[in-house]
C-alpha positions as CSV (number, residue, x, y, z in Angstrom):
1,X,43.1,-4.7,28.2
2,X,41.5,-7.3,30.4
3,X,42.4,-5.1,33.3
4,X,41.1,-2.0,32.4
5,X,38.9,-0.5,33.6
6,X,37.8,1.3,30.0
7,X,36.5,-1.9,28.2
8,X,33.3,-2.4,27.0
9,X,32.2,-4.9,29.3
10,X,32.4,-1.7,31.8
11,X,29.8,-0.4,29.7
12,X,27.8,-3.3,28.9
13,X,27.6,-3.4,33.1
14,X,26.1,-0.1,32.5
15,X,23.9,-1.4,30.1
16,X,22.8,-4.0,33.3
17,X,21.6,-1.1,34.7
18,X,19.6,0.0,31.3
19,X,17.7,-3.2,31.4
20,X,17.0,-3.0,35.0
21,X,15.4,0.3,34.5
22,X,12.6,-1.1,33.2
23,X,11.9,-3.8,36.1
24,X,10.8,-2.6,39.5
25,X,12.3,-1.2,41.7
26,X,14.7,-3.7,43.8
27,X,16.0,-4.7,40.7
28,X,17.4,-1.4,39.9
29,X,18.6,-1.1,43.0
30,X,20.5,-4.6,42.6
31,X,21.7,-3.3,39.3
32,X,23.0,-0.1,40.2
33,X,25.0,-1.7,43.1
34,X,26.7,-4.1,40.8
35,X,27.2,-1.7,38.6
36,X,28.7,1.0,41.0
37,X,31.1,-1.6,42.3
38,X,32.4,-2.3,39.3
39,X,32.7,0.9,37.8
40,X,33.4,3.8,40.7
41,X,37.1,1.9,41.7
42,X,40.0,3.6,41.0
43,X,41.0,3.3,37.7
44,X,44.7,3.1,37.0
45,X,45.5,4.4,34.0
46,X,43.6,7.8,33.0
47,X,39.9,7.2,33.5
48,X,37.2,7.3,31.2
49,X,37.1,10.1,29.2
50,X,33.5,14.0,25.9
51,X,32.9,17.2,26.1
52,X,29.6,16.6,27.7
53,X,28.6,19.8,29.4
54,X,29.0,18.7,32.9
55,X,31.3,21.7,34.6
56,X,30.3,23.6,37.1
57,X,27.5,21.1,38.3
58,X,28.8,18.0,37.6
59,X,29.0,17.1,41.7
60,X,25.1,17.6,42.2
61,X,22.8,17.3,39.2
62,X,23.2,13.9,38.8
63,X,22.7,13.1,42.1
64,X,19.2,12.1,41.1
65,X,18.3,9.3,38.7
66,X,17.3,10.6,35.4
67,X,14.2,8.8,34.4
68,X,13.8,8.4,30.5
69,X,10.8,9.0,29.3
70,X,10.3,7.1,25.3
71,X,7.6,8.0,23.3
72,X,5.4,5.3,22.2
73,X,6.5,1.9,20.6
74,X,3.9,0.5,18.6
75,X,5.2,-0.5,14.6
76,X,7.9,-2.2,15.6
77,X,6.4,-5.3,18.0
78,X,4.2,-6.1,15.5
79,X,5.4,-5.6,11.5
80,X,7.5,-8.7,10.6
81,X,10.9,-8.3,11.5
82,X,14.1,-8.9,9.6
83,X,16.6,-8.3,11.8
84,X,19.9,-10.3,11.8
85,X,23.4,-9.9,13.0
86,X,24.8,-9.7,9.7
87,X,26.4,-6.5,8.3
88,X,24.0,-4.2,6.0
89,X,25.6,-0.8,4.6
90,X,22.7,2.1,2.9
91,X,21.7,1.3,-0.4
92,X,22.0,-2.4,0.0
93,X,19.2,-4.8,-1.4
94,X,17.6,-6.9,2.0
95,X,15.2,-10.3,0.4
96,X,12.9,-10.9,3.5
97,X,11.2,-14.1,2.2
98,X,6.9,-13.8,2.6
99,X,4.8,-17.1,3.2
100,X,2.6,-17.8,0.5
101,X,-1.0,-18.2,1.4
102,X,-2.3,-21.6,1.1
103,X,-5.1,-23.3,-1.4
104,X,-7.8,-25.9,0.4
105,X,-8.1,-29.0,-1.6
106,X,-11.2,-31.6,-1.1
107,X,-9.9,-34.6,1.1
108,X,-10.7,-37.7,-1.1
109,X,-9.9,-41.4,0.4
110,X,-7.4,-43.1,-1.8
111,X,-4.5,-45.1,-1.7
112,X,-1.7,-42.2,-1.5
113,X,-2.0,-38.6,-0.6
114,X,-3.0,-35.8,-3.3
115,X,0.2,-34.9,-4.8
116,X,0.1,-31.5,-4.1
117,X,1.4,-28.9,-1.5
118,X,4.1,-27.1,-3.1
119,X,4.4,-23.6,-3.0
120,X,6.4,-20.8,-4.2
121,X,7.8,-18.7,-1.2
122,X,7.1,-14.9,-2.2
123,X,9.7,-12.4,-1.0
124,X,9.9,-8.6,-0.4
125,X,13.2,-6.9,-1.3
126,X,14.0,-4.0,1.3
127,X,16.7,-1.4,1.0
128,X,18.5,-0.3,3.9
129,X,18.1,3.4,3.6
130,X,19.6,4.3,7.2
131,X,22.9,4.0,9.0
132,X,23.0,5.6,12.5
133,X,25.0,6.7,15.2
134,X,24.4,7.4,18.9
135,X,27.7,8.6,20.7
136,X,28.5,8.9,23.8
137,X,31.6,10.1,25.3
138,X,33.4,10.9,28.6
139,X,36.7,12.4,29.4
140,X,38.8,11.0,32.1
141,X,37.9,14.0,34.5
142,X,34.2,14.0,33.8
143,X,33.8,10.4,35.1
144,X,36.4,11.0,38.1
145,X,33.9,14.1,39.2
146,X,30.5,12.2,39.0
147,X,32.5,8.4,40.1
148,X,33.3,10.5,43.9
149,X,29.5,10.5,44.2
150,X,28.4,7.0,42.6
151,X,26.8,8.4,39.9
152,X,28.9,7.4,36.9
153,X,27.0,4.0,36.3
154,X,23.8,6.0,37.0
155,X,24.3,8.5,33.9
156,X,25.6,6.0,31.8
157,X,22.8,3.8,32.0
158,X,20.7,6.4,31.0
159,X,22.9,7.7,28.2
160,X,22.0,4.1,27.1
161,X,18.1,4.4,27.3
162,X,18.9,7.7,25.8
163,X,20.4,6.3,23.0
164,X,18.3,3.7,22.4
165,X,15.5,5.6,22.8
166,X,16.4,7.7,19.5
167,X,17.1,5.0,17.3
168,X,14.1,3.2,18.2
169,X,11.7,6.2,17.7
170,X,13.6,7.1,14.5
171,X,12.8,3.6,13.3
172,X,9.6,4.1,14.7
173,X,8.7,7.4,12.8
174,X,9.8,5.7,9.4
175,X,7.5,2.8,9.9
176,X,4.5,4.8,10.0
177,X,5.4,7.2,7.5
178,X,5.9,4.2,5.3
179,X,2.7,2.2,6.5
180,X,0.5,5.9,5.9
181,X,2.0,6.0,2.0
182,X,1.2,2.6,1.0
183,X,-2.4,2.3,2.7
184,X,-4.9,0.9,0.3
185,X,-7.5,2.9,1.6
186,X,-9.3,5.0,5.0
187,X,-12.3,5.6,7.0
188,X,-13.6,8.1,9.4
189,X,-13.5,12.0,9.3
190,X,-10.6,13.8,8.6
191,X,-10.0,16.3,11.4
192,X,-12.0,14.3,13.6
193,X,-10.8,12.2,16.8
194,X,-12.3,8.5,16.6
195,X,-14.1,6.4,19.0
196,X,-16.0,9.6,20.3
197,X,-19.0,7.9,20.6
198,X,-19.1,6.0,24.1
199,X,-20.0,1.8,23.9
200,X,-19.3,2.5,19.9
201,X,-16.5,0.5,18.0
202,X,-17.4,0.8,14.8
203,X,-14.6,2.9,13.6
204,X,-12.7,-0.5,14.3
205,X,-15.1,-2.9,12.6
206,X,-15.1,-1.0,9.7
207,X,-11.1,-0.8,9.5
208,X,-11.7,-4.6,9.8
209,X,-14.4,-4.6,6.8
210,X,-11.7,-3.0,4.6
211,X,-8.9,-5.6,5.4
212,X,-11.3,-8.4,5.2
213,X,-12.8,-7.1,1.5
214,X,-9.3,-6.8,0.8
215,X,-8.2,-10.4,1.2
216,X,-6.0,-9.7,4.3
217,X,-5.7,-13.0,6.8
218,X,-7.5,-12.1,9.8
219,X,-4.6,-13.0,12.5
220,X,-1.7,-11.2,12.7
221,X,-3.7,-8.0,12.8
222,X,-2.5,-4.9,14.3
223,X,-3.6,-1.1,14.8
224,X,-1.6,1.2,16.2
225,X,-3.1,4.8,17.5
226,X,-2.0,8.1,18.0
227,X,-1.9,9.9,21.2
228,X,-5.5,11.7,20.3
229,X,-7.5,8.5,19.8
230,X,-5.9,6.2,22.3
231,X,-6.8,9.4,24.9
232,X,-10.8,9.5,23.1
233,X,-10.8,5.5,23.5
234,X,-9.8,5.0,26.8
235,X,-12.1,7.8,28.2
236,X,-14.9,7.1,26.2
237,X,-15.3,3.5,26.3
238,X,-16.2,2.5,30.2
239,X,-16.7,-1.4,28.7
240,X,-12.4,-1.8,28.0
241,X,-12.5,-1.4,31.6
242,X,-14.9,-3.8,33.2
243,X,-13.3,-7.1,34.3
244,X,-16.6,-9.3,33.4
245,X,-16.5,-7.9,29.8
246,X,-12.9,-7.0,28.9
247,X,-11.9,-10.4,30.3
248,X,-8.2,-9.0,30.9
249,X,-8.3,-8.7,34.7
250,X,-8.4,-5.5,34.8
251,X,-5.2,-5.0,32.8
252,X,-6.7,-1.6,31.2
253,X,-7.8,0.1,34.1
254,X,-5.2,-0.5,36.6
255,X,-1.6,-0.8,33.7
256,X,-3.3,1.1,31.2
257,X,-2.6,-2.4,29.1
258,X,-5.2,-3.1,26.0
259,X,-3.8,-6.1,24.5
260,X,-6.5,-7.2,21.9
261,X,-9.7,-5.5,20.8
262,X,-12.0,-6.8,18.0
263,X,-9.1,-8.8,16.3
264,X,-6.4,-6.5,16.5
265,X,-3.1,-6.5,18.9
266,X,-2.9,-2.6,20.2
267,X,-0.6,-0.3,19.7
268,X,0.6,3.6,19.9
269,X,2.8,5.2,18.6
270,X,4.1,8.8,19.1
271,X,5.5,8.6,15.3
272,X,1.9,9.2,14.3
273,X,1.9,13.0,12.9
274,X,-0.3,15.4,11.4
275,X,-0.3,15.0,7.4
276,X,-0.9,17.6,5.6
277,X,-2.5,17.3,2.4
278,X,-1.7,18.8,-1.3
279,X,-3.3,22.0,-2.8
280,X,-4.9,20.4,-5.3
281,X,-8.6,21.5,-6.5
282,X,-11.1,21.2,-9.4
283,X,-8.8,18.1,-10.9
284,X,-11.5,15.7,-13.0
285,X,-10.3,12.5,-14.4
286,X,-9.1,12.3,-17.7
287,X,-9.6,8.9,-19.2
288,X,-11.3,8.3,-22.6
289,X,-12.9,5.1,-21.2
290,X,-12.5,5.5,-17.5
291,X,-10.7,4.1,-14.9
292,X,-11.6,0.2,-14.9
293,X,-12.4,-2.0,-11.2
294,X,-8.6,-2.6,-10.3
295,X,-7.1,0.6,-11.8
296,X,-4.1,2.3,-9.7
297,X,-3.0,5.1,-12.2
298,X,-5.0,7.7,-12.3
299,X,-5.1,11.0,-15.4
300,X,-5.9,14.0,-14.0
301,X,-6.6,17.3,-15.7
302,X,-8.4,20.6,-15.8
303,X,-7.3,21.2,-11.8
304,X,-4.4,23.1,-10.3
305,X,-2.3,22.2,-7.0
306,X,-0.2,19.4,-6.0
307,X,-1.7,16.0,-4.9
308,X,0.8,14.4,-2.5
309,X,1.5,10.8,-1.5
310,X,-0.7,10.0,1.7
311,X,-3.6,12.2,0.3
312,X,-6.9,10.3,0.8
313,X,-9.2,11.6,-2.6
314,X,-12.7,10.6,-3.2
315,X,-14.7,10.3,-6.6
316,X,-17.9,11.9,-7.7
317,X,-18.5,8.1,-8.9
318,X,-17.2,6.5,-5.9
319,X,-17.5,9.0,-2.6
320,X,-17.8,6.0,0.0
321,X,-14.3,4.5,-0.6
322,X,-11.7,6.7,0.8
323,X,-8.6,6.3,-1.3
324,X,-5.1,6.5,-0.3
325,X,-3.0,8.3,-2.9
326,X,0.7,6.4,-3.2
327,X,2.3,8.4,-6.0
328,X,2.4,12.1,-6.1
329,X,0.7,14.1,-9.0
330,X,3.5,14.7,-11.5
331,X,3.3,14.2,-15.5
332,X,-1.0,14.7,-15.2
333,X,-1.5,11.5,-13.1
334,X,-1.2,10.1,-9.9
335,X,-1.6,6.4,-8.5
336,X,-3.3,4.8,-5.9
337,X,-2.4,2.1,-3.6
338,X,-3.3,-1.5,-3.9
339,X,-5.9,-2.8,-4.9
340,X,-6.8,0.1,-6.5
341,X,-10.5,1.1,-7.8
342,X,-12.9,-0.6,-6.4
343,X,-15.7,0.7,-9.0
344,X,-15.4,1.8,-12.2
345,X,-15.0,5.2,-12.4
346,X,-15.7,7.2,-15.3
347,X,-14.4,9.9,-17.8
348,X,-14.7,13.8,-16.5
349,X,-15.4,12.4,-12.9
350,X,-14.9,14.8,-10.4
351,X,-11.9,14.5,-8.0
352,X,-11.9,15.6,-4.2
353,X,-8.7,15.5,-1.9
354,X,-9.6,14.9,1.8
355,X,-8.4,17.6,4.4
356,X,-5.3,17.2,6.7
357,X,-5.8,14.4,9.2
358,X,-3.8,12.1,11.6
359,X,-3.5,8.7,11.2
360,X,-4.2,5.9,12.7
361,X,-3.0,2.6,10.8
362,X,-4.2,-0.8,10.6
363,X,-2.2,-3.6,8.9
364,X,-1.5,-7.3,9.3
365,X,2.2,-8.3,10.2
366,X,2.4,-9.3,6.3
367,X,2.1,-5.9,5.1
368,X,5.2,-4.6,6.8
369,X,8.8,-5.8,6.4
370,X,11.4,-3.7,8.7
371,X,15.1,-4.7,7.9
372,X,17.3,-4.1,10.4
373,X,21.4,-5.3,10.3
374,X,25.0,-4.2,12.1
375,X,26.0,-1.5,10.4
376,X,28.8,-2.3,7.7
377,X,32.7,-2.1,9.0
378,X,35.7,-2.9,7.0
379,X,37.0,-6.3,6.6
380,X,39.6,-6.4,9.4
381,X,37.2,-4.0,11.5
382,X,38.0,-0.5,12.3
383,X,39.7,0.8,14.8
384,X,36.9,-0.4,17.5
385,X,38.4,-1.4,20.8
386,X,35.7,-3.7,21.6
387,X,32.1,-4.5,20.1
388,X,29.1,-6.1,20.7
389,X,25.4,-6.3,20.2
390,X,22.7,-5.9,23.0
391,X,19.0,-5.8,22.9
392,X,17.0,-3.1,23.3
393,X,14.2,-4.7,26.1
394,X,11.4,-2.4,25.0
395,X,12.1,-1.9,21.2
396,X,12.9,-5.5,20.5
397,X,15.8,-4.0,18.5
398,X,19.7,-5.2,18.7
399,X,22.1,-2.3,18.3
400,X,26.0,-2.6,17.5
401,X,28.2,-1.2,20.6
402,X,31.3,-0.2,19.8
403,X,34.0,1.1,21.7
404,X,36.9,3.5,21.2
405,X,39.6,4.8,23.0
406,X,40.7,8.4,22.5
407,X,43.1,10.5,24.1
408,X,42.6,10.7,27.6
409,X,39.1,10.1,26.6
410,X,36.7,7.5,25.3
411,X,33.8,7.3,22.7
412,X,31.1,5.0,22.8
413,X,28.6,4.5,19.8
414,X,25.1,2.8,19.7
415,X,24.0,2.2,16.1
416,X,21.7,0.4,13.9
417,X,21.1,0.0,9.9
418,X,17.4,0.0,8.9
419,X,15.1,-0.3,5.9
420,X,11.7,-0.4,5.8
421,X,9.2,-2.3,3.5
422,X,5.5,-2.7,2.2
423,X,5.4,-5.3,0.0
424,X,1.3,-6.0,1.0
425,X,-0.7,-2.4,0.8
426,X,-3.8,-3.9,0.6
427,X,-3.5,-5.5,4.0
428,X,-3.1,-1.4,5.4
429,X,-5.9,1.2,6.1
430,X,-5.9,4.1,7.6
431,X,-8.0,5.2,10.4
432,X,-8.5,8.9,10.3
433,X,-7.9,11.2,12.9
């Protein structure tokens, strides 16, 4: 096994070349001549073997590097991570212990220290909900046709960026549809692209005002855009891009790099999609004695049409809090998020459900648990030839690699187990877009 040339150390060389990929550009270079010297020799016994669709042109499209292009990264740097080396299989229960806040005490001169300081360490339980797969696979003639050209470790690095560019965005996309459903509540227009107004960041500050009335610790604060309002904010706003007030040297203008604005570290995120809001009309509340400061369920009647999970529904009583609905209308109520009403509403009060809008989402790291583990093998293993775990440089992600030998062919598999978690909703808004 050490000598052949099939092992996954061969691919992890490939994997070299990944990394590299995302440095300039005499490090790819350097990469992709290691690489090709150890992986375009003649291989002794068979080759590495798919049935990719590479006949007929196999000697000349690859002949040019293919640049992978991910979408936007932006949940994952910045909700608190979970992510081990230990084996997780679907359905299984993930405890991702929380910090507690902390209590000021008076400092009083005495002869011994206050006896206090002990806390209770909260937790957030987190299921892992996904198990996945990216394969990739050769056949001894495949590699042989692209090796004559020194392409091999050139395609297989980007079968890597390929593949972890769809487990990351996967992750990615179940973050923020998580993250949209638990919001506590929004602000701005629905429909409406943010930030419009030039030298104007209040649609920030008051995304700030509604994590700050809601108790949420003012570091550790991120917001994360969608294509739409990251486009509005840097054209709009000529004052991210002067040096004397951005203080970033230039960082925005010349790398198109916002690191922190108004408290928050900045992200955007391609998993950021339209919603599109229930049918439901005409629905009053029906409550004998009202819905109380604090209430989260929510008796509807008299209405008709579905009120879904994300929906953001005002009151006749209440119109300038945006609420975020968390639990569907089924049975003749619904709920809302965390912490719930922030007036009292009353009896027969007249309920509106927001139009369709895009999200943006703000949240400190607190508010979001993503669990992420080695997907589960057998005790003994399987029937893996080799297997190890590399890091995904621009996800922040380690993936399983797993190796296996076929018939005259050979299988490669990039995977991940995930789970995602909101154990803090008051500590997310949404910023409508």
């Amino acid at each position: 096994m050490a000598n052949n040339r099939l092992s996954l150390h061969t691919a992890a060389l490939a994997l070299v070349a990944a990394v590299a990929a995302f440095n300039p550009v005499g490090a790819v270079a350097r990469a992709a001549a290691f690489v090709h010297d150890a992986l375009t020799a003649p291989v002794s016994k068979g080759g590495v073997l798919a049935a990719n669709t590479l006949t007929g042109m196999i000697s000349t499209i690859y002949t040019a590097l293919d640049v992978v292009s991910r979408e936007l990264i932006g949940f994952i740097p910045f909700v608190s991570r979970d992510a081990t080396s230990a084996s997780g299989a679907v359905g299984q229960t993930v405890r991702s212990p929380i910090a507690p806040t902390v209590t000021l005490e008076d400092v009083t001169p005495g002869a011994t220290p206050a006896d206090s300081g002990d806390q209770t360490i909260g937790y957030a339980d987190v299921t892992i909900t996904k198990s996945k797969a990216a394969p990739i696979r050769w056949t001894g003639e495949e590699q042989l046709s692209v090796s004559q050209f020194g392409q091999y470790n050139v395609i297989l690095a980007g079968q890597f960026q390929q593949a972890f560019r769809a487990i990351a965005n996967a992750v990615e996309v179940d973050l923020a549809l998580a993250a949209k459903a638990a919001a506590a509540r929004a602000y701005g227009t629905a429909g409406t692209t943010p930030f419009a107004t030039a030298a104007d960041l209040s649609d920030l500050s008051q995304i700030n005002k509604i994590l700050d009335d809601n108790g949420a610790p003012a570091s550790g604060r991120a917001m994360v855009l969608n294509s739409a309002a990251r486009a509005v904010l840097e054209g709009k706003h000529s004052e991210l891009f002067r040096v004397s007030e951005a203080g970033d040297a230039g960082a925005m203008l010349r790398e198109r790099a916002m690191r922190r604005l108004m408290g928050f570290s900045m992200g955007y995120s391609a998993g950021l999609t339209l919603h599109t809001k229930g049918t439901g009309a005409s629905y009053l509340v029906n409550n004998g004695s009202g819905i109380a400061i604090g209430g989260t369920t929510i008796a509807a009647d008299t209405g008709s049409g579905t009120i879904l999970g994300g929906d953001v529904v005002t009151f006749a009583a209440d119109s300038a809090n945006k609420y975020v609905v968390g639990t569907a209308l089924a049975g003749g109520s619904f709920a809302l998020n965390k912490p719930g009403a922030l007036v009292a509403i009353p009896d027969n009060n007249a309920i509106t459900v927001g139009n369709n809008y895009t999200p943006n989402i703000a949240f400190t790291q607190n508010a979001i648990v993503l669990a992420a583990r080695v997907p589960a093998m057998p005790e003994g293993g399987d029937s893996a030839d080799d297997v190890m775990l590399v890091t995904d440089p621009v996800s922040g992600l380690t993936f399983q690699v797993a190796m296996y030998r076929q018939y005259r062919r050979v299988k490669i598999e990039v995977s991940l187990a995930w789970g995602v978690g909101t154990p803090k909703s008051e500590h997310i808004a949404l910023l409508l877009g």
